[in-house]
N, CA, C and O atoms as CSV, one atom per row, in Angstrom:
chain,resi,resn,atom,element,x,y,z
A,1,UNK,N,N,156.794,113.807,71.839
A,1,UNK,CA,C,155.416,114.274,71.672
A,1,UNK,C,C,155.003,115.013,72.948
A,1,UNK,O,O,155.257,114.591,74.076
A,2,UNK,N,N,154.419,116.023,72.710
A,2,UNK,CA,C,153.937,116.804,73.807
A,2,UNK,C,C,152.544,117.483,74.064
A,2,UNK,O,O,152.380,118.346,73.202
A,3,UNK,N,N,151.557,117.421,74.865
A,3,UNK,CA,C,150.741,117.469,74.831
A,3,UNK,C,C,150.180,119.046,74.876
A,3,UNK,O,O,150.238,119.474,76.029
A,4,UNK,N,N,149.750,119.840,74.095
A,4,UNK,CA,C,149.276,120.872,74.365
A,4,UNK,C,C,147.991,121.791,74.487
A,4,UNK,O,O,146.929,121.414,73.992
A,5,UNK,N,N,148.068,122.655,74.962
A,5,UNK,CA,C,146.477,122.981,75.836
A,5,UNK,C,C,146.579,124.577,75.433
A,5,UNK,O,O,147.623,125.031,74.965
A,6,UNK,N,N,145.575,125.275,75.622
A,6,UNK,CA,C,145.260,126.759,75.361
A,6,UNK,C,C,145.463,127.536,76.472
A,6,UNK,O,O,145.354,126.915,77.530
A,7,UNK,N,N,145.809,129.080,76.589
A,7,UNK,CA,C,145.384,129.929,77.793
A,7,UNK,C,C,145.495,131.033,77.035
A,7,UNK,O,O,146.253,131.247,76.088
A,8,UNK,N,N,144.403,131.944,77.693
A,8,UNK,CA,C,144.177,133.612,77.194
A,8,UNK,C,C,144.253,134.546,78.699
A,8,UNK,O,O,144.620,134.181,79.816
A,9,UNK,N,N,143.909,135.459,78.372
A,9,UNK,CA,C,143.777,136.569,79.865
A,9,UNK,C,C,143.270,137.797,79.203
A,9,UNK,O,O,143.318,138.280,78.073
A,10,UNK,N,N,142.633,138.190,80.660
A,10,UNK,CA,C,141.296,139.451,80.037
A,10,UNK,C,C,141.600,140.278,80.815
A,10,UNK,O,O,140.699,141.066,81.103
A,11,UNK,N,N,143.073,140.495,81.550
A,11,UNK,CA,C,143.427,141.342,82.656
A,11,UNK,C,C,143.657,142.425,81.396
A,11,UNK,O,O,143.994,142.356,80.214
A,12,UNK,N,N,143.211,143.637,82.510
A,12,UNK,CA,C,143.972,145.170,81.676
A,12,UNK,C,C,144.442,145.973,83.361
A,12,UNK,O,O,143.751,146.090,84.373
A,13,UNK,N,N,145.578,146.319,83.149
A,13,UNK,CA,C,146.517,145.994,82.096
A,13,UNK,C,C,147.076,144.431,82.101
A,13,UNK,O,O,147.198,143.849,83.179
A,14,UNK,N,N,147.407,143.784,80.863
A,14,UNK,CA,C,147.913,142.470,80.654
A,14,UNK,C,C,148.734,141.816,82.022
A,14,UNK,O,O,149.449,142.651,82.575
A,15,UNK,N,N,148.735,140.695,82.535
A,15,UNK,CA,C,149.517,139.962,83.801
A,15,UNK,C,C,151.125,139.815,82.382
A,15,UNK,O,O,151.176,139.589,81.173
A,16,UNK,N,N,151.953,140.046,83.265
A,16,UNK,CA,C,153.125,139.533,82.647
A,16,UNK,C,C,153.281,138.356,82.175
A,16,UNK,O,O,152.350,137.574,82.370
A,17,UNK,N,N,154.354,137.920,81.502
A,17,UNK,CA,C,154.527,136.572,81.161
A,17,UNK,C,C,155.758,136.309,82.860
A,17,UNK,O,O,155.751,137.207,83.703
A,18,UNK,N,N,156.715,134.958,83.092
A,18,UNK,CA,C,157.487,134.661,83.768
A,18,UNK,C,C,158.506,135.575,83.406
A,18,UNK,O,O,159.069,136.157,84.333
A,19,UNK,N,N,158.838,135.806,82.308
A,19,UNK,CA,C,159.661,136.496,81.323
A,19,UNK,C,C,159.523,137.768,81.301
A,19,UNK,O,O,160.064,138.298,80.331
A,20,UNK,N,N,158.994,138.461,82.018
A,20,UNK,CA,C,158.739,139.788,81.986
A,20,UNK,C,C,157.778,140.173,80.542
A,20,UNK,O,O,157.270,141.275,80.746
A,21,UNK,N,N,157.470,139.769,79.513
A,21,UNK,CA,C,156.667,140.234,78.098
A,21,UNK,C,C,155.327,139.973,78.555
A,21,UNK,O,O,154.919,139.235,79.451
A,22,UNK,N,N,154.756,140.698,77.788
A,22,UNK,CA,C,153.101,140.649,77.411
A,22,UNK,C,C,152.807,139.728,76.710
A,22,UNK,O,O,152.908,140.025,75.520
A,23,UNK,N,N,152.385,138.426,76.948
A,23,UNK,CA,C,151.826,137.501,75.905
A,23,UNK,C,C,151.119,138.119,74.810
A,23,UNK,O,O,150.431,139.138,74.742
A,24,UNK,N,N,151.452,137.274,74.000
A,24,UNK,CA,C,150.353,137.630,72.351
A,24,UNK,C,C,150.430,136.630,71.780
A,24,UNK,O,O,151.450,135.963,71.950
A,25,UNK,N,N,149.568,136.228,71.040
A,25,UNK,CA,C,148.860,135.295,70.084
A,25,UNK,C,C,149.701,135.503,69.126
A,25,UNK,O,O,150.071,136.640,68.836
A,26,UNK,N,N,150.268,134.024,68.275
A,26,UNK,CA,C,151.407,133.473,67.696
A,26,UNK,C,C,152.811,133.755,68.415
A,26,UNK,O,O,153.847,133.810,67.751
A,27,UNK,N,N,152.800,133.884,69.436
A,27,UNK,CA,C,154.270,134.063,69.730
A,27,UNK,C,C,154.530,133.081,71.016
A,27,UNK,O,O,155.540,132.393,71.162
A,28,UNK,N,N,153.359,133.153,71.969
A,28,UNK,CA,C,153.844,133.382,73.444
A,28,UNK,C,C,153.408,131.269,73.271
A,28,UNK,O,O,152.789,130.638,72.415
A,29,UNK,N,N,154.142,130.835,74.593
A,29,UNK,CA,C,154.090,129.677,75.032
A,29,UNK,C,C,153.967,129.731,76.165
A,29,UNK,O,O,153.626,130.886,76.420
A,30,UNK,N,N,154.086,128.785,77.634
A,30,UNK,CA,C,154.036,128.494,78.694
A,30,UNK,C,C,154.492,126.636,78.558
A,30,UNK,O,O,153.836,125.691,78.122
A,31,UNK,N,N,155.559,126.691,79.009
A,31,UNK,CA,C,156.230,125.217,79.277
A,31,UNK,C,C,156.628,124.937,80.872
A,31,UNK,O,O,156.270,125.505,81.904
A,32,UNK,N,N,157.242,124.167,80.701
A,32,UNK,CA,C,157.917,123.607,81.995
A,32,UNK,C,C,159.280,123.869,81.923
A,32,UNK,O,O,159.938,123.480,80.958
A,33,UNK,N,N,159.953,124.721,83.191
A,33,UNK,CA,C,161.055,125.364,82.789
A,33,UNK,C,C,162.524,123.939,82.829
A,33,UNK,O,O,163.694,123.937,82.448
A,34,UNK,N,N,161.722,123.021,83.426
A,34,UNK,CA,C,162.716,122.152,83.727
A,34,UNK,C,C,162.957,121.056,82.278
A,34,UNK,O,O,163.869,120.261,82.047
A,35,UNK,N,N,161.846,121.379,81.551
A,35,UNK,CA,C,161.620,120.475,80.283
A,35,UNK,C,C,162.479,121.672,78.994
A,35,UNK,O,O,163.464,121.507,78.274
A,36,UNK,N,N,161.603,122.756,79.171
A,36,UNK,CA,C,162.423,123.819,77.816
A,36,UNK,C,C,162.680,124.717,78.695
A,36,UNK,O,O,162.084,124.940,79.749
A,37,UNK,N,N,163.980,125.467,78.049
A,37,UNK,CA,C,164.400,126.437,79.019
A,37,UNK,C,C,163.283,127.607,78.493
A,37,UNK,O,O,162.729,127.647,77.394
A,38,UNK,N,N,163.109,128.714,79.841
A,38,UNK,CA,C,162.313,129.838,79.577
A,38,UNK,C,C,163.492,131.051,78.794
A,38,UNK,O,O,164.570,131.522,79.157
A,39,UNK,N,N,162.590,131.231,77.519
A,39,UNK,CA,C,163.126,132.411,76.242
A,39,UNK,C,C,163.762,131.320,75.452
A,39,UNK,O,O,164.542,131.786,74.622
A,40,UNK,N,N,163.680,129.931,75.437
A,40,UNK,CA,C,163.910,128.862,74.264
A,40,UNK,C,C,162.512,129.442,72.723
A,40,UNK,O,O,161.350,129.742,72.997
A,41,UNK,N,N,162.999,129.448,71.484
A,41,UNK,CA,C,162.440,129.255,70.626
A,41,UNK,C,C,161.879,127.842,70.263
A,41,UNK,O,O,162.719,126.956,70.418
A,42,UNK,N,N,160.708,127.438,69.836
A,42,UNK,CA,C,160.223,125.994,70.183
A,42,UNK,C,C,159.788,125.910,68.494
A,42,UNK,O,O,159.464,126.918,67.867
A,43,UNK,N,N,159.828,124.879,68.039
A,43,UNK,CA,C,158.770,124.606,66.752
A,43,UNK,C,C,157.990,123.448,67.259
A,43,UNK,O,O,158.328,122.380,67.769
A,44,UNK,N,N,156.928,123.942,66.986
A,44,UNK,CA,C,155.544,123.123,67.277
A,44,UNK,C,C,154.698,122.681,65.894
A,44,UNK,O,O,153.945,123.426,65.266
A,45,UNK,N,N,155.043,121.133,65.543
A,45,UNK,CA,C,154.944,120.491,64.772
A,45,UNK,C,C,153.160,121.183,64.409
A,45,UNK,O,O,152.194,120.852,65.097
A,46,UNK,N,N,153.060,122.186,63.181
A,46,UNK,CA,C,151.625,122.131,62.235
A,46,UNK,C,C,151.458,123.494,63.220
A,46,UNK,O,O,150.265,123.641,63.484
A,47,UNK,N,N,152.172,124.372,63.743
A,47,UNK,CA,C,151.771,125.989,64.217
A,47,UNK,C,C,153.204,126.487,64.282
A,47,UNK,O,O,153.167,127.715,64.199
A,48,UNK,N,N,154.327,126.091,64.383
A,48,UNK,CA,C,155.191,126.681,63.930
A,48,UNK,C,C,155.931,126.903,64.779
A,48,UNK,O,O,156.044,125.973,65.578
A,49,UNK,N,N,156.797,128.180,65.068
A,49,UNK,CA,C,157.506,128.740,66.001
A,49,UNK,C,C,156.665,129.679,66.977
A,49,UNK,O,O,155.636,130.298,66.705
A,50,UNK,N,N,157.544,129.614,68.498
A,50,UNK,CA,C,156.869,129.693,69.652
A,50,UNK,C,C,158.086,130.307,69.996
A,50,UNK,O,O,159.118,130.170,69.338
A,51,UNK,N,N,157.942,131.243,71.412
A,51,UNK,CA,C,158.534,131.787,72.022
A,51,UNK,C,C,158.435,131.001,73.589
A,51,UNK,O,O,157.359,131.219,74.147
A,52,UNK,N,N,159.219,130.292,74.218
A,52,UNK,CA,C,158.982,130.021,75.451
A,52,UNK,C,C,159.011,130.820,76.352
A,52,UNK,O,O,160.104,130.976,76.897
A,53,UNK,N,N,157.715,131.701,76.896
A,53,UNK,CA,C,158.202,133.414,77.644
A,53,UNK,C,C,157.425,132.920,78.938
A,53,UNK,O,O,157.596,133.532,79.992
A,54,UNK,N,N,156.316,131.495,78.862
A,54,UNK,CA,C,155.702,131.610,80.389
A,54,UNK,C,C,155.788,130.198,81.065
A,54,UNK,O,O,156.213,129.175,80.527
A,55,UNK,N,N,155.328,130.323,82.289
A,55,UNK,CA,C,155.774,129.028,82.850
A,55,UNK,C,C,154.092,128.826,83.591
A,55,UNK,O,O,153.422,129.838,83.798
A,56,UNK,N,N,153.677,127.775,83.855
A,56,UNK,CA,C,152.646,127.951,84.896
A,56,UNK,C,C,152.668,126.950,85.901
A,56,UNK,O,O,153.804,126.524,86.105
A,57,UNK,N,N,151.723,126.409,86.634
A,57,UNK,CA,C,151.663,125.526,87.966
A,57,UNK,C,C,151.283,124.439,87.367
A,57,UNK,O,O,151.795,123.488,87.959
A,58,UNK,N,N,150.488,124.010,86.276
A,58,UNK,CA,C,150.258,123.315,86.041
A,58,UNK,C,C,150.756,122.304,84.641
A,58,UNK,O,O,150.561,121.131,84.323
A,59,UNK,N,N,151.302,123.166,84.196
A,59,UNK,CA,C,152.283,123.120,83.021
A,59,UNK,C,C,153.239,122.228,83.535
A,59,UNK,O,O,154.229,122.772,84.024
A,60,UNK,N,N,153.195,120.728,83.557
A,60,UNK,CA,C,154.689,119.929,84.160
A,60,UNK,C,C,155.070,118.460,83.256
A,60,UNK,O,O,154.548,117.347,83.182
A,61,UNK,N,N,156.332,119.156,82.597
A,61,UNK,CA,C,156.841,117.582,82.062
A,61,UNK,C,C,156.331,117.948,80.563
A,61,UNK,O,O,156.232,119.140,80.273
A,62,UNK,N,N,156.028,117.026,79.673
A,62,UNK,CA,C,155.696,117.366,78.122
A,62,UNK,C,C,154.795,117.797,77.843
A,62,UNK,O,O,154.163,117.201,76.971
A,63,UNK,N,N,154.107,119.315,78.524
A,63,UNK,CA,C,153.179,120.095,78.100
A,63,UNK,C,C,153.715,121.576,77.754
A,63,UNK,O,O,154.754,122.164,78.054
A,64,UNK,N,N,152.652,121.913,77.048
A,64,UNK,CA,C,152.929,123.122,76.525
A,64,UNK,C,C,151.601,124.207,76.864
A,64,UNK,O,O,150.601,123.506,77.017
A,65,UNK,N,N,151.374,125.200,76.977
A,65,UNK,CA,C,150.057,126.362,76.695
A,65,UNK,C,C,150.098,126.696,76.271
A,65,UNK,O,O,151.173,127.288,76.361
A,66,UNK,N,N,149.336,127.113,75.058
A,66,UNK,CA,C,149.846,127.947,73.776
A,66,UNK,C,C,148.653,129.520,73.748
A,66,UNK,O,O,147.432,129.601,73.608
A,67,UNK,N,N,149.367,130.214,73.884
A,67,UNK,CA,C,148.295,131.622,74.155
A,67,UNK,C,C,147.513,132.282,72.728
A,67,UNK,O,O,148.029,132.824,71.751
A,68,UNK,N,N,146.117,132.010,73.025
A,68,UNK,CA,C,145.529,132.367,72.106
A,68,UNK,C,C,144.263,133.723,72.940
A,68,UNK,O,O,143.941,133.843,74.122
A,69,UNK,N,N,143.810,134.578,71.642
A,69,UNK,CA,C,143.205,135.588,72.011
A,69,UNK,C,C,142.248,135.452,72.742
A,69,UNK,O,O,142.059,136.296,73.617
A,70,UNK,N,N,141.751,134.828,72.658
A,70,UNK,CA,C,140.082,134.491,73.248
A,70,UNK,C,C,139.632,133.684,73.704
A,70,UNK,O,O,139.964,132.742,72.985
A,71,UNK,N,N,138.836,133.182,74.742
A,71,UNK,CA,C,139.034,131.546,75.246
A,71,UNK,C,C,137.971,130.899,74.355
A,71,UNK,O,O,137.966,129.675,74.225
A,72,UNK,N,N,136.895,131.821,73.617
A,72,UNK,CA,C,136.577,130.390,72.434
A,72,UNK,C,C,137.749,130.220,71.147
A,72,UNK,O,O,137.537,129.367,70.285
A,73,UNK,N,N,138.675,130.867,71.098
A,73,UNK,CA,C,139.901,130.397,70.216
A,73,UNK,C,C,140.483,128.837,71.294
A,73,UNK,O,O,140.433,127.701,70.824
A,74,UNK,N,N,140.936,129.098,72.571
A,74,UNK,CA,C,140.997,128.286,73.485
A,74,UNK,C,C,140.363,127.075,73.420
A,74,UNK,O,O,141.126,126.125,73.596
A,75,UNK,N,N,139.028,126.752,73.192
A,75,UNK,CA,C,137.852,126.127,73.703
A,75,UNK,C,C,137.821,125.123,72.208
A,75,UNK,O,O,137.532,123.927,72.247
A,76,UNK,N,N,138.217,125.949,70.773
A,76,UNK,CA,C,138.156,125.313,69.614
A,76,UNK,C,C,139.514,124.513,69.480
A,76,UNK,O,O,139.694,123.514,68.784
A,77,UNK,N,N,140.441,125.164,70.299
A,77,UNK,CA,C,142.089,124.922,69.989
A,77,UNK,C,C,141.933,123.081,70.625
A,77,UNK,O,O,142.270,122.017,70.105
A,78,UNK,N,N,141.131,123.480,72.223
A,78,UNK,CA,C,140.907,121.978,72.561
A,78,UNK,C,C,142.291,121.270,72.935
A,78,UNK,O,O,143.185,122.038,73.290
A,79,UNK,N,N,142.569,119.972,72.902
A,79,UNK,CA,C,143.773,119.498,73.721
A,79,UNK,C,C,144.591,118.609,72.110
A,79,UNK,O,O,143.914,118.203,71.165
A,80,UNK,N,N,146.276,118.491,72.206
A,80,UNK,CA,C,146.294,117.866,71.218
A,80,UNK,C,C,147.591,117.264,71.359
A,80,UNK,O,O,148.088,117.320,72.484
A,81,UNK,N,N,148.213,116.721,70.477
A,81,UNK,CA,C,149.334,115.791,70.785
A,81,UNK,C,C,150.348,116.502,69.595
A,81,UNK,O,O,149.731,116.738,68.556
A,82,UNK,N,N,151.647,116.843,69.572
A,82,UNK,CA,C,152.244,117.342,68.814
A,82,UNK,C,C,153.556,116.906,69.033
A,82,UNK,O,O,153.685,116.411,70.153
A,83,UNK,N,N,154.797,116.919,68.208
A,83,UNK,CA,C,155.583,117.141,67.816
A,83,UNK,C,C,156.509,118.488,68.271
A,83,UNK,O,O,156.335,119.460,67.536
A,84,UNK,N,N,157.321,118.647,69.211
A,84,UNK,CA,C,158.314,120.093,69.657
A,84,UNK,C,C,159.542,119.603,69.932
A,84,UNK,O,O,159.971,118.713,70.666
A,85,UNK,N,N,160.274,120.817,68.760
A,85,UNK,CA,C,161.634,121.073,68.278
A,85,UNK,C,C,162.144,122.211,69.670
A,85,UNK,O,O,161.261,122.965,70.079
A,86,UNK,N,N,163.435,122.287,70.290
A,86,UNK,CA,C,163.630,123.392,70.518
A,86,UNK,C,C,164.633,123.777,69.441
A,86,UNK,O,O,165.508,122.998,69.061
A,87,UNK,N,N,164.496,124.834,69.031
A,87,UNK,CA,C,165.245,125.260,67.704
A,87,UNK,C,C,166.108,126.507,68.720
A,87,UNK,O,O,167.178,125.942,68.947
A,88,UNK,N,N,166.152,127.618,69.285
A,88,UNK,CA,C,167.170,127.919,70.020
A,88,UNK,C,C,166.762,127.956,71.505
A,88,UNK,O,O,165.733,128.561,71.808
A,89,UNK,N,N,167.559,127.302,72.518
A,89,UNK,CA,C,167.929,127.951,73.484
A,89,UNK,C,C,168.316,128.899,74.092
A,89,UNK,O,O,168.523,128.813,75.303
């Protein structure tokens, strides 16, 4: 079980991911590189498949960030307890 949390960004042009990509909404993640490897495909039990493309400082051990557009998408997303597959490495 892993606990996961929201992040957006209002930079133009976009901040990179760790991964060199542009985050986007349904794709992008932020894990702990020592927990999922970074560019692991993840299934996240009730949202699906994830791209592991970012890493952050605060992100450590069984968390996840899951990038959504807007921080009231963020703010509704709220904190939650889930279920994560890595489906590829």
């Amino acid at each position: 079980i892993f606990t996961l949390t929201a992040y957006t960004q209002y930079e133009n042009p976009p901040v990179k991911t760790a991964t060199g990509t542009v985050p986007e909404p349904g794709r992008t993640v932020a894990v702990d590189p020592d927990e999922i490897p970074l560019g692991s495909i993840v299934h996240i039990e009730g949202l699906g498949e994830r791209i592991a493309e970012d890493s952050g400082g605060k992100i450590k051990g069984k968390m996840l960030d899951v990038f959504l557009p807007t921080m009231k998408h963020c703010i509704h997303f709220g904190v939650k307890q889930r279920g994560v597959e890595i489906v590829i490495r």
